[in-house]
C-alpha positions in Angstrom: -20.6 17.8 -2.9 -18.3 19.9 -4.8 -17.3 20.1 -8.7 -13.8 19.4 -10.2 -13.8 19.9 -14.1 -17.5 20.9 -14.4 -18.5 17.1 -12.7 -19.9 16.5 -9.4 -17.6 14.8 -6.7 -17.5 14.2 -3.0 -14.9 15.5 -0.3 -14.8 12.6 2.4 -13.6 13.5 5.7 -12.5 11.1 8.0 -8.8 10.6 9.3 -7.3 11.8 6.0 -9.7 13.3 3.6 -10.4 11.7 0.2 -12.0 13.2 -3.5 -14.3 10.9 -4.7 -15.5 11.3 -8.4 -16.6 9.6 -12.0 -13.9 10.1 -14.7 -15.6 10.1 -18.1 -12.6 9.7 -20.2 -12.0 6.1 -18.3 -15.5 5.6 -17.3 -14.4 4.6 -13.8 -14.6 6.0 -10.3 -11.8 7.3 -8.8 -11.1 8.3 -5.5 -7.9 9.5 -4.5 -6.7 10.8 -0.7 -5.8 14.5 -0.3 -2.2 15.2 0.8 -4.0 17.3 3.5 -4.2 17.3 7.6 -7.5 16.0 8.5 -10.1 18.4 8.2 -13.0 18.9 10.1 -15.9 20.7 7.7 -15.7 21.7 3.5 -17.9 22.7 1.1 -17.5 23.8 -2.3 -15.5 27.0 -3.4 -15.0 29.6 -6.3 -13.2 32.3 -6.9 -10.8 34.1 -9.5 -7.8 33.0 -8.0 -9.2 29.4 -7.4 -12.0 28.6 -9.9 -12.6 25.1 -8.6 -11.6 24.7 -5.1 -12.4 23.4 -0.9 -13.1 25.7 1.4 -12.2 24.1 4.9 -11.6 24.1 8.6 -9.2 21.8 10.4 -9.5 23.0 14.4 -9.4 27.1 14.4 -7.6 27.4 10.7 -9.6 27.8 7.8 -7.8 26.5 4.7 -8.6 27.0 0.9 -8.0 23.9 -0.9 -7.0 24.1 -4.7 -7.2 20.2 -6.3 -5.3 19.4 -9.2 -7.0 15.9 -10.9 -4.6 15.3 -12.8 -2.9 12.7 -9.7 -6.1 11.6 -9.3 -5.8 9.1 -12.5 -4.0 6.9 -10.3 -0.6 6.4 -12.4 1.1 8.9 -9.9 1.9 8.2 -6.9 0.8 12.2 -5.1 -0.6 10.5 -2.7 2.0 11.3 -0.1 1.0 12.9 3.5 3.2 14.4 5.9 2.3 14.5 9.2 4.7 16.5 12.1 5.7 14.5 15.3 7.3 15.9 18.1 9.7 13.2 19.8 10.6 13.3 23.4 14.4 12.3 22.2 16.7 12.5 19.1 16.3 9.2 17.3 19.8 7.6 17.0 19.2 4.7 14.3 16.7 3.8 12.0 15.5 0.0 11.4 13.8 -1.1 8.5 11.5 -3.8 9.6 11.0 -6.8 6.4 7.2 -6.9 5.4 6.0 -10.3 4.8 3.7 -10.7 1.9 
């Protein structure tokens, strides 16, 4: 349980870790993923640098986690994670393969 804007929320940890929280102002529930490596352990954090904040451990790093809500109202699209991939060769060509819907 942590707090973001003086409300209670949830960090969710799983594969990619997600904020889950009430937004008064709609007076839905939100939840939005974290741009973020999976992380292993987090619990809330405050500071003077980072008044609302994650402090967090993915393997041996420990990470402080700053969260800005205002992406989390779901008319952004900050959703975007990155994850590193080392390839065994160069890729030559790129194919874009048609979705079906």
């Amino acid at each position: 349980r942590i707090h973001l804007e003086g409300e209670s929320s949830l960090l969710l940890l799983s594969s990619r870790p997600w904020l889950s929280r009430f937004d008064r102002s709609s007076g839905k529930h939100v939840m939005a993923p974290l741009s973020y490596a999976p992380l292993d352990h987090g619990c809330a954090f405050s500071s003077e640098a980072v008044p609302e904040g994650v402090v967090a451990t993915a393997g041996k790093t420990l990470r402080i986690i700053s969260v800005d809500t205002a992406g989390m109202e779901g008319g952004e699209d900050e959703a975007f994670n990155a994850n590193r991939v080392d390839l065994r060769y160069t890729p030559r060509q790129m194919t874009l393969l048609a979705t079906t819907a």
